[in-house]
N, CA, C and O atoms as a DFTB+ gen file, in Angstrom:
340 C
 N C O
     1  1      37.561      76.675     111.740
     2  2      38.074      77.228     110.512
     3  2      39.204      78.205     110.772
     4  3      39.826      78.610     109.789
     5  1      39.596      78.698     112.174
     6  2      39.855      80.017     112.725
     7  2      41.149      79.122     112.509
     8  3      41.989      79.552     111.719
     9  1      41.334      78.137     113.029
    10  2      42.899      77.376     113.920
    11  2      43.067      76.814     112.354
    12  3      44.250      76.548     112.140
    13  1      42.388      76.616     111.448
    14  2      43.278      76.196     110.142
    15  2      43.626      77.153     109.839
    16  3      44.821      77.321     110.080
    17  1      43.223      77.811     109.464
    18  2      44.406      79.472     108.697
    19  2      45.258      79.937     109.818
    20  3      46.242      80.586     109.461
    21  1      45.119      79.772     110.968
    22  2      45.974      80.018     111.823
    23  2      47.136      78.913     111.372
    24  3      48.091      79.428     110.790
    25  1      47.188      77.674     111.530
    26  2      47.761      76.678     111.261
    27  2      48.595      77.117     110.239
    28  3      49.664      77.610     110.600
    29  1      48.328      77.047     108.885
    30  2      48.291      77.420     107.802
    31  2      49.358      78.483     107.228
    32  3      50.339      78.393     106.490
    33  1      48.581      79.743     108.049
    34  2      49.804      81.003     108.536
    35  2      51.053      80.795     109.087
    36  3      52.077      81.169     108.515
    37  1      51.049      80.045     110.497
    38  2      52.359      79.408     111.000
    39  2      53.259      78.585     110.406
    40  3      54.459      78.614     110.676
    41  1      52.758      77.846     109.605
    42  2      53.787      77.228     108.498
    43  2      54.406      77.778     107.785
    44  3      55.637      77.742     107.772
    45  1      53.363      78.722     106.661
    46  2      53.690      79.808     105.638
    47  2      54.611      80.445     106.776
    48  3      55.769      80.331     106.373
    49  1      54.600      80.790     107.469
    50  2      55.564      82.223     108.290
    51  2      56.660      81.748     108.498
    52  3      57.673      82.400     108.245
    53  1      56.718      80.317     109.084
    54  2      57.508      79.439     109.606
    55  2      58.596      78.875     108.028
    56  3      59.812      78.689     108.083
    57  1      58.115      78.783     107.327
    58  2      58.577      77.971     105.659
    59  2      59.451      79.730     105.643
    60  3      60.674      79.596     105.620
    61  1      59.137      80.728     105.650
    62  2      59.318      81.994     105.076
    63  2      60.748      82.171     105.946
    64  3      61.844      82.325     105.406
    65  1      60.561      82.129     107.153
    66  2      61.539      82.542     108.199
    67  2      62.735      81.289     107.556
    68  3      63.791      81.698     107.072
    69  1      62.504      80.116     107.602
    70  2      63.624      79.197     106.939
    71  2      64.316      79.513     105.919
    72  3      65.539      79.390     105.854
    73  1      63.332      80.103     104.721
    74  2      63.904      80.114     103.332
    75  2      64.905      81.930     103.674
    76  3      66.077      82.232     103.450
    77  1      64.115      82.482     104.082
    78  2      65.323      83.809     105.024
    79  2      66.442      83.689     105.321
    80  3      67.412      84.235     104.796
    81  1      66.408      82.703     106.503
    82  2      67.530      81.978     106.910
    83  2      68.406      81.709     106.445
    84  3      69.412      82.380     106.674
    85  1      68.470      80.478     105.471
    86  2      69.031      79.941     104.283
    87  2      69.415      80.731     103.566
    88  3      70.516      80.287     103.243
    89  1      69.241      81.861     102.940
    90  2      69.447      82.757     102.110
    91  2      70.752      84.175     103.167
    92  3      71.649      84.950     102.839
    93  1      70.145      83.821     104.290
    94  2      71.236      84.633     104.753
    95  2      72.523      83.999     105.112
    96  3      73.614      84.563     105.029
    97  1      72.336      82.870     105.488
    98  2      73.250      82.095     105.686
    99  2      74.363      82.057     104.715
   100  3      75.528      82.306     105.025
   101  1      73.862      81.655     103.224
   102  2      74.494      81.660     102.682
   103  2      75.025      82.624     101.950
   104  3      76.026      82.170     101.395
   105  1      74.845      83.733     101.678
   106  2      75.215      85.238     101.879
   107  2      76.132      85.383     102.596
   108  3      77.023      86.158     102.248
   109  1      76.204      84.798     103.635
   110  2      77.086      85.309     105.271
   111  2      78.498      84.395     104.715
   112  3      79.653      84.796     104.855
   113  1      78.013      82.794     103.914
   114  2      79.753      82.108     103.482
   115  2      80.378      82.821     102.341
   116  3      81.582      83.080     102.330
   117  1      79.339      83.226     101.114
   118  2      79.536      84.117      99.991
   119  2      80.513      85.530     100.388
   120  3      81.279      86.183      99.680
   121  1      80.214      85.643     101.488
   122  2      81.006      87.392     101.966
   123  2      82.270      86.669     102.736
   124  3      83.259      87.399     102.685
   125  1      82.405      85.965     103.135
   126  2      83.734      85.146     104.050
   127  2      84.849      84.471     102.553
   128  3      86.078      84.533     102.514
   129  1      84.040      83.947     101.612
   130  2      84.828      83.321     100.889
   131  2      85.147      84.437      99.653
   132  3      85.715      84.125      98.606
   133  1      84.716      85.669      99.951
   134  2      84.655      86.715      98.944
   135  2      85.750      87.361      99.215
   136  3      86.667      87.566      98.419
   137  1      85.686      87.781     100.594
   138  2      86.839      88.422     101.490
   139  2      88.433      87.927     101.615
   140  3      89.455      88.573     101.850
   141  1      88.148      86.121     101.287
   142  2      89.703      85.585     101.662
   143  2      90.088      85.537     100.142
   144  3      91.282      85.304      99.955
   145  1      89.256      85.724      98.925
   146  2      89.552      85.577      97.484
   147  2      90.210      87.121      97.352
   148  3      91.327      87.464      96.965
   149  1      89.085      87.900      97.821
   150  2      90.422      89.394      97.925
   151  2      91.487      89.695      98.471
   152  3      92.151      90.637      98.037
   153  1      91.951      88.836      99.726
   154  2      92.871      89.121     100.178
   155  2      94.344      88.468      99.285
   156  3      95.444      89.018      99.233
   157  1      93.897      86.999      98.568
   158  2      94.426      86.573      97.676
   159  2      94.908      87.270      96.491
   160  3      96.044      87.357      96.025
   161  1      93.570      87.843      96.032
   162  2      94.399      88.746      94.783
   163  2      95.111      90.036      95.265
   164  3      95.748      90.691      94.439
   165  1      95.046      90.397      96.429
   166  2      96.047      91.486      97.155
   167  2      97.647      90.849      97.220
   168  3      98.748      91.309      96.917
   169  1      97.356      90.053      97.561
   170  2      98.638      89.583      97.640
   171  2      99.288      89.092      96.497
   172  3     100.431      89.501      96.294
   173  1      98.708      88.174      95.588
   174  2      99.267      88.606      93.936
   175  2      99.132      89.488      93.485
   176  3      99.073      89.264      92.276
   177  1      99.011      90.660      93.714
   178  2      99.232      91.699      92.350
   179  2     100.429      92.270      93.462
   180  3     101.188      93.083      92.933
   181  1     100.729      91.968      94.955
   182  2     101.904      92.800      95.331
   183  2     102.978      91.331      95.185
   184  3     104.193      91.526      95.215
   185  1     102.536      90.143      95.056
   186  2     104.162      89.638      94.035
   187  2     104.275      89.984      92.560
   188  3     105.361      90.207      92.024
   189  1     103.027      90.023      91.883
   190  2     103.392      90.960      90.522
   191  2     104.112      91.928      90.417
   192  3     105.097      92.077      89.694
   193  1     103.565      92.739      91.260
   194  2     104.596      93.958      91.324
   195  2     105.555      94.226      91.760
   196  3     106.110      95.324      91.795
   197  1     106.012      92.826      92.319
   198  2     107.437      92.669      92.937
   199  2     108.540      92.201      91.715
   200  3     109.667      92.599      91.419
   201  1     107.473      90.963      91.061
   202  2     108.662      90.573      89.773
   203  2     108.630      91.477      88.896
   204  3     109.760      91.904      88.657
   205  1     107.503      92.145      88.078
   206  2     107.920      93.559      87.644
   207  2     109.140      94.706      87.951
   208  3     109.712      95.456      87.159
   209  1     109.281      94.570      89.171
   210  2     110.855      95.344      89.802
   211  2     111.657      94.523      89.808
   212  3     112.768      95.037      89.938
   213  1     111.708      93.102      89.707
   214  2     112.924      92.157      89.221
   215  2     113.305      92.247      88.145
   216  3     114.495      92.333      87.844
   217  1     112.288      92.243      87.297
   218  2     112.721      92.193      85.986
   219  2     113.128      92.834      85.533
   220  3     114.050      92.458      84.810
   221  1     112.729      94.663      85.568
   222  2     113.370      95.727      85.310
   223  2     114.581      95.965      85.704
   224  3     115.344      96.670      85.043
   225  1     114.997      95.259      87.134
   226  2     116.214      95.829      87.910
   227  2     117.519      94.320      86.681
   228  3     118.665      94.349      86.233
   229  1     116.767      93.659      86.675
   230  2     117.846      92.092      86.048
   231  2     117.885      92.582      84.569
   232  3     118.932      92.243      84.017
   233  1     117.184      93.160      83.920
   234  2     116.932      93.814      83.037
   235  2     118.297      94.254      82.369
   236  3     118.674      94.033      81.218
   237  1     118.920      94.910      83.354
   238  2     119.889      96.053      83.473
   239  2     121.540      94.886      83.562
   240  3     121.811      94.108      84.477
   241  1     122.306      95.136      82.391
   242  2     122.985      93.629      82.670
   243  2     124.232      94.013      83.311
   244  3     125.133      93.203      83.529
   245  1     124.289      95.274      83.618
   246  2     125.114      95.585      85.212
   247  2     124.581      95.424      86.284
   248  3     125.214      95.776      87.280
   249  1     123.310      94.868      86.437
   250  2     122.749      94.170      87.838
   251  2     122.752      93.073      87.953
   252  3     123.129      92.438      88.937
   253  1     122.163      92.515      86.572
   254  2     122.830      90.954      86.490
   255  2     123.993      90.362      86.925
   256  3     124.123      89.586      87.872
   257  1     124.777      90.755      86.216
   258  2     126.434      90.957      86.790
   259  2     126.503      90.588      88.097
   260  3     126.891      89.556      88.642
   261  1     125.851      92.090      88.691
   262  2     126.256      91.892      90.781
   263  2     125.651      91.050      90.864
   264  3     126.401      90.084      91.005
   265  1     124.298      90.647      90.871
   266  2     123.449      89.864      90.888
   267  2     124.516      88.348      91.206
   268  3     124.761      87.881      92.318
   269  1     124.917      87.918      90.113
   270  2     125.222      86.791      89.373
   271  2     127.058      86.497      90.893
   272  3     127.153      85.718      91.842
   273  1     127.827      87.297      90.475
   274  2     128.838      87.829      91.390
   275  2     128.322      87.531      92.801
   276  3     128.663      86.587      93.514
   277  1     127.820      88.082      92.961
   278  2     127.438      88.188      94.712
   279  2     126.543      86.575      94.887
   280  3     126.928      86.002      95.906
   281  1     125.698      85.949      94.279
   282  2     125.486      85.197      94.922
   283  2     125.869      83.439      94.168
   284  3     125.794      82.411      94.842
   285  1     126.191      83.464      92.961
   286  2     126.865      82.494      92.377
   287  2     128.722      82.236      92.199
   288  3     129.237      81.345      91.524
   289  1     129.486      83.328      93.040
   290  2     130.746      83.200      92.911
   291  2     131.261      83.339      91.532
   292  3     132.357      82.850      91.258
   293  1     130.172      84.316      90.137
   294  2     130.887      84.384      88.956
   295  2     131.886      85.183      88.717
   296  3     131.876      86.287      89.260
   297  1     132.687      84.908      88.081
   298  2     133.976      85.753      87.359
   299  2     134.334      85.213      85.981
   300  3     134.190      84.096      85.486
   301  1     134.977      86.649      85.394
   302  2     135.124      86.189      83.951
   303  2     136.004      85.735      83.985
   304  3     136.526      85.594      85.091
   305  1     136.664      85.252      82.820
   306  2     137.269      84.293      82.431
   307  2     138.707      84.932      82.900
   308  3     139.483      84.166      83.471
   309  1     139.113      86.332      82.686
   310  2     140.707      86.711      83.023
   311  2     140.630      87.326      84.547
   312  3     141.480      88.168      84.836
   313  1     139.695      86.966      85.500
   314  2     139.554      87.402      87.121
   315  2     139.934      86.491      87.299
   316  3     140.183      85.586      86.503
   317  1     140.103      86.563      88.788
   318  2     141.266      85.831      89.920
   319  2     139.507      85.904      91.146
   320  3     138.592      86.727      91.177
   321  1     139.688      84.987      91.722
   322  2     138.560      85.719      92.695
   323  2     138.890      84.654      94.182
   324  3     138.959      83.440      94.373
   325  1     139.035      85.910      95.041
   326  2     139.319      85.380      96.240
   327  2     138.119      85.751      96.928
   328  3     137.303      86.587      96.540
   329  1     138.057      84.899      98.241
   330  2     137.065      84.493      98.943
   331  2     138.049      84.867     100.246
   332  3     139.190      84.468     100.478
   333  1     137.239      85.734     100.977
   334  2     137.457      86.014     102.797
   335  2     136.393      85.521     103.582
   336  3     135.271      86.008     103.443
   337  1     136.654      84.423     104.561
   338  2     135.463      83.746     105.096
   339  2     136.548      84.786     107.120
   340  3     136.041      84.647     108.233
């Protein structure tokens, strides 16, 4: 009768230690996939807050201007615009 509840016990202990396991385990991917989702929203809210300073700075339609000038070759209509390579 001694070695069945012994038996019995070792399973139960054995079933217990698994379902532990399992539970930590998956805890352990929950904190890995938690960690790379934060690093994600770290990094979008610092391009948010990058186009936020675009927008404010383009905003400004004397930046536009340079903006526009410096990297599209614009000029108004009565400029001359030379190019030094």
């Amino acid at each position: 009768m001694k070695a069945f509840f012994y038996i019995v016990g070792s399973l139960f202990i054995g079933a217990l230690a698994w379902q532990v396991f399992n539970v930590w385990s998956t805890g352990r991917a929950l904190t890995i996939e938690a960690d790379s989702v934060l690093s994600e929203v770290e990094g979008l809210r610092a391009e948010n807050n990058l186009t936020k300073e675009e927008l404010y700075y383009f905003g400004n339609t004397a930046n536009l201007e340079k903006a526009l000038r410096a990297k599209f070759d614009y000029k108004l209509p009565n400029e001359k615009l030379i190019k030094i390579r």
